[in-house]
C-alpha positions in Angstrom: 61.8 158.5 25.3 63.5 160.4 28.0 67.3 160.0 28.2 67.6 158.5 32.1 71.0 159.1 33.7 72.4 157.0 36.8 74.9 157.8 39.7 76.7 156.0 41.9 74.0 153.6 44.1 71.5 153.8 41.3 74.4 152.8 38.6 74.9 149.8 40.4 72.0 148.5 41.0 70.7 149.2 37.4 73.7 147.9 36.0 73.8 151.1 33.8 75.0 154.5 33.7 72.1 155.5 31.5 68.9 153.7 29.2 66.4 155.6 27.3 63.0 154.8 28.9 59.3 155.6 27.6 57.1 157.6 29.9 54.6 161.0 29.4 56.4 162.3 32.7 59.0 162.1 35.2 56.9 159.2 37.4 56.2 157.0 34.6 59.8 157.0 33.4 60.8 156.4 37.0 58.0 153.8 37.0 59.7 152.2 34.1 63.1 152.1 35.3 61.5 150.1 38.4 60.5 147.8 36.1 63.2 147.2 34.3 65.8 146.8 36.8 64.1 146.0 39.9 63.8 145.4 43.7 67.2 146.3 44.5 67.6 149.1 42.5 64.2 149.8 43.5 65.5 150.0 47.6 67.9 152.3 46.0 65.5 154.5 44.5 63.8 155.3 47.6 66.7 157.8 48.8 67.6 159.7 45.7 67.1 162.7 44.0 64.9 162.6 41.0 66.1 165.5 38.4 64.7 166.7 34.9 67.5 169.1 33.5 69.5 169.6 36.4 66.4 170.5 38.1 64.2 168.5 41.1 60.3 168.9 39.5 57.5 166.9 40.7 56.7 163.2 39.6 53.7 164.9 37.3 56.1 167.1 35.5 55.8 166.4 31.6 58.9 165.1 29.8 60.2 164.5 26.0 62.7 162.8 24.0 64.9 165.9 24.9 64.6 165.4 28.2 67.3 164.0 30.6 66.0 162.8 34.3 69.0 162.2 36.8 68.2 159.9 39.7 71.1 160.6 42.5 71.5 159.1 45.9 72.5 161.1 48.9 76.4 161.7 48.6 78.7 161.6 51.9 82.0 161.6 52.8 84.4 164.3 53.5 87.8 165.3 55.2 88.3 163.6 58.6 
């Protein structure tokens, strides 16, 4: 199982920083995470980043249990 890690948006919604989840590649452990934590985290989701060791790869891309996927949402903010 892939090691799954959570920023900010995602955290929240998941309720977690990070949760090992089973999957042959990066869209079925995203898949899973869907599952597990749902329509709002889901919402969520839909903006971020999707990572495999530091690295944005396509949903097909295989991954093992020394893989960690990131999911980040968009980051602002700033000096004013």
């Amino acid at each position: 199982m892939a090691l799954v890690r959570l920023f900010a948006a995602a955290r929240t919604a998941a309720g977690t920083a990070r949760d090992q989840v089973p999957g042959g590649t990066v869209a079925e452990v995203i898949d899973g995470t869907v599952a597990r934590y749902g329509p709002d985290y889901a919402a969520v989701l839909a903006s971020c980043k999707v990572w495999l060791n530091g690295v944005e790869v396509p949903g097909d891309t295989p991954v093992g249990d020394d893989d960690e996927i990131g999911v980040l949402p968009p980051v602002s903010g700033g000096a004013a």
